[in-house]
C-alpha positions as CSV (number, residue, x, y, z in Angstrom):
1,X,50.2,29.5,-8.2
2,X,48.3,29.3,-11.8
3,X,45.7,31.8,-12.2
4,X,43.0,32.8,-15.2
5,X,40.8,36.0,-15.3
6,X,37.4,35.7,-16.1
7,X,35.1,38.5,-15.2
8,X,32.6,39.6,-16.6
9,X,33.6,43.1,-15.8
10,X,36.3,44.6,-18.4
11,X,37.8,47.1,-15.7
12,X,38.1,44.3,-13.2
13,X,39.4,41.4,-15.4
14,X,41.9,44.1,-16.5
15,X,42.7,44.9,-13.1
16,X,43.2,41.5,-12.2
17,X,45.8,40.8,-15.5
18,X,47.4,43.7,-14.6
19,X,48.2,42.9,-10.5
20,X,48.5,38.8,-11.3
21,X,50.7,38.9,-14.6
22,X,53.1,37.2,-12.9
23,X,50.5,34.1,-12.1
24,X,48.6,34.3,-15.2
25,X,47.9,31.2,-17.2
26,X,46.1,29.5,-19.3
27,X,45.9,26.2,-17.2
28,X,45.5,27.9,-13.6
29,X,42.4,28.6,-11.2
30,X,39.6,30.6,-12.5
31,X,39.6,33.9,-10.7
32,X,35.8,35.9,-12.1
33,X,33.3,38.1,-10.5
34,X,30.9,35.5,-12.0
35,X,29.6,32.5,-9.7
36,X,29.2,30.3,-12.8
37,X,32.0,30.8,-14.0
38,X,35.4,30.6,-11.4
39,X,36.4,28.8,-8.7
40,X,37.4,31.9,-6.8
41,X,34.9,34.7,-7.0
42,X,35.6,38.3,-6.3
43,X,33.4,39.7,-3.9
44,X,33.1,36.4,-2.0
45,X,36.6,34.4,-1.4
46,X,38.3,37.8,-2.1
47,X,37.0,40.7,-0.6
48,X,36.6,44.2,-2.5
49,X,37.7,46.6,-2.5
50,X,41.4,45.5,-2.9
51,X,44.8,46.7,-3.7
52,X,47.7,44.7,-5.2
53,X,48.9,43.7,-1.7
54,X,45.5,42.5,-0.4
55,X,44.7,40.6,-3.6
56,X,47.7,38.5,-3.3
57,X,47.6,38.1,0.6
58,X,43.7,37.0,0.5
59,X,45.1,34.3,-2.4
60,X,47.9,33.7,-0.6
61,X,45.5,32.0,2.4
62,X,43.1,30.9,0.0
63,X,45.7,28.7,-1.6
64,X,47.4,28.0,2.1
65,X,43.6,26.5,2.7
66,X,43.2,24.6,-0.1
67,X,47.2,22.9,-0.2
68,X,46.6,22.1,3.2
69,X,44.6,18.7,2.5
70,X,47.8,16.1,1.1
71,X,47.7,14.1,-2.0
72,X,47.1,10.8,-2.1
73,X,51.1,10.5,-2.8
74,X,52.0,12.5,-0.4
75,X,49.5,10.6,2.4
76,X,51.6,7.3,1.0
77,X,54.7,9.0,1.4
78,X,54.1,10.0,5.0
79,X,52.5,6.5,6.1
80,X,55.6,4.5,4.5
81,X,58.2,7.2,6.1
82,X,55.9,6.9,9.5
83,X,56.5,3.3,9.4
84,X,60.1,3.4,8.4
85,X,60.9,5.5,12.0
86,X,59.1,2.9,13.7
87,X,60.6,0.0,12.5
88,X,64.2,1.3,12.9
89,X,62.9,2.5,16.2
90,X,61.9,-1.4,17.2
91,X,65.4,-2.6,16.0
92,X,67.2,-0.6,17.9
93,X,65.5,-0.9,21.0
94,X,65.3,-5.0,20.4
95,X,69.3,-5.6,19.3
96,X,70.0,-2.5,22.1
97,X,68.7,-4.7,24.7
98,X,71.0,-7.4,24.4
């Protein structure tokens, strides 16, 4: 998980660097106390007050949420292996006939 901090708050982006240093960068999800600003907002998707523990379990779901929904690729990749099973399936029930 790829984070940024943007809050319009100095003593909550600096909380926020200091419990997600290990997730920061540059290219990640905009976490801000600003609507405008982030795509996950403090006081809305994660609840305060917060500790370390509950900021990273409450992303920990968010990101659970938002994964769950499969890439196009991966859609592809389950259709084509879906398919796969079947058609070995029909083989071996047609040539076990026999």
């Amino acid at each position: 998980m790829k984070l940024k901090v943007d809050c319009d708050s100095p003593l909550l982006q600096e909380s926020l660097e200091i419990f997600l240093k290990d997730f920061i960068s540059e290219e990640g999800i905009i976490i801000s106390d600003n609507p405008q600003k982030g795509t996950i907002i403090i006081g809305k998707d994660i609840k305060k007050p917060f500790t370390k523990t509950s900021l990273l379990i409450q992303l920990e779901k968010l990101f659970n949420i938002k994964s769950q929904k499969p890439t196009f690729e991966e859609a592809l990749d389950n259709l084509i292996d879906e398919f796969a099973q079947n058609l070995k399936t029909l083989i071996k029930d047609y040539y076990g006939k026999r």
